[in-house]
Structure formats: structure tokens, C-alpha cells
N, C-alpha and C positions, 0 to 999 in steps of 0.2 A: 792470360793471353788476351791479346784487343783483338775484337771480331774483324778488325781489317787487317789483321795481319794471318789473318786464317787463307790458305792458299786454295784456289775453288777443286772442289772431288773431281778429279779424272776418272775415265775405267782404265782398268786394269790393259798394259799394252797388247795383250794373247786377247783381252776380249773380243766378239762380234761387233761392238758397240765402238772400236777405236778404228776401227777400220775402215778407211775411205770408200765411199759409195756403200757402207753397209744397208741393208732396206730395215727402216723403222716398221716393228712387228703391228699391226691395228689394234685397236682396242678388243674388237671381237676374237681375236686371237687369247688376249688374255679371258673374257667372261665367256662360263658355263652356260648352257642355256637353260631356260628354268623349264619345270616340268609344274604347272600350274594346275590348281582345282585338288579337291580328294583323291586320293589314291588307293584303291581299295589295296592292303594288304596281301592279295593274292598275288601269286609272283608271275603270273600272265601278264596280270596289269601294273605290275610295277614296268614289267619288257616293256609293253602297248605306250606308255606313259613316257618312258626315257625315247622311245624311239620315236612318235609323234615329236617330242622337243626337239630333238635333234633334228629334224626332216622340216619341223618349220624354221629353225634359226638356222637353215642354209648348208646343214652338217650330214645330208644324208648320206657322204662317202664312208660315214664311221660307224653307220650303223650294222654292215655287216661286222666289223671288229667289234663292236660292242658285244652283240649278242655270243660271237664264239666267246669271249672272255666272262660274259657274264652265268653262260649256260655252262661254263667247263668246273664249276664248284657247288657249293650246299647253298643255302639259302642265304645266309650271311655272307659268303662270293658275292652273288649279285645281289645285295644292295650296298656294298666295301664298292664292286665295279659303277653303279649305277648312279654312285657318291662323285664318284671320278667323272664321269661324263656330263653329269647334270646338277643343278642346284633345285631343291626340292622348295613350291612355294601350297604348300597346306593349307593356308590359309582363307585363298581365296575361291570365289566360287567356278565351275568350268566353263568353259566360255561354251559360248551357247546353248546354257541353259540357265532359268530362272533361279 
């Protein structure tokens, strides 16, 4: 097949995306927000840790939904829910501190 004869990808006609005036989602809509610096293991501060992320990248509507979902199981619930709501950055150090 000759790449010009390749006919360009439409969406699908039922989708959101083919629908006149649909609104284009924002980028923050699609990225998690990170939850930065060590996180001590303890499952306080895993909460303390997703919910600080959340409340600075603008998301603090979710944070009551987070925590029912995250407190309604075992230990492995909330960090399966805390996976879901945040991206984990380990790496680096906490902010405002040395």
C-alpha cells in the first residue's frame, strides 16, 4: 500500500470526539499529580502524601472520594487507590527541606 493512498483516521461516529462543539479534554485532565519527596511507608503518610498532591495540583474536590475509597480496604486498597489518584516521585528530595 502507497502511504498516500492511506485515507487519514477518523473517530469512530458514536464517539465524543466526532461531535460538533465537543470540548477538547486539557492536558491536566489527563496527568496524575505527583506526590514527591520520601514517603514513609506508614499508611498515615502514604493519606498525608496523596492528599497534599492532590490539594496543590488543584484537585482538592477528590480528596474527600479518595480517602473513603482508600480507607474502605487493607493496606494494599490504599496504595491499588493512591496508585489511581497519584504518581509516586521517590526520588527526589521534599521540598522545603535540605
Amino acid at each position: 500500500m502507497n502511504p498516500s493512498d492511506r485515507k487519514p483516521l477518523t473517530p469512530p461516529k458514536n464517539s465524543p470526539r466526532a461531535k460538533k462543539g465537543a470540548r477538547t479534554p486539557t492536558l491536566t485532565e489527563f496527568m496524575k499529580p505527583i506526590a514527591r519527596g520520601p514517603v514513609d511507608g506508614n499508611a498515615f503518610a502514604v493519606l498525608g502524601a496523596v492528599k497534599r498532591a492532590l490539594e496543590k495540583a488543584g484537585q482538592g474536590d477528590k480528596v474527600q472520594e479518595y480517602m473513603a475509597k482508600a480507607t474502605s480496604g487493607n493496606y494494599d486498597n490504599l496504595l491499588a487507590v493512591s496508585m489511581e489518584y497519584v504518581d509516586f516521585d521517590l526520588n527526589e528530595e521534599k521540598e522545603g527541606r535540605p
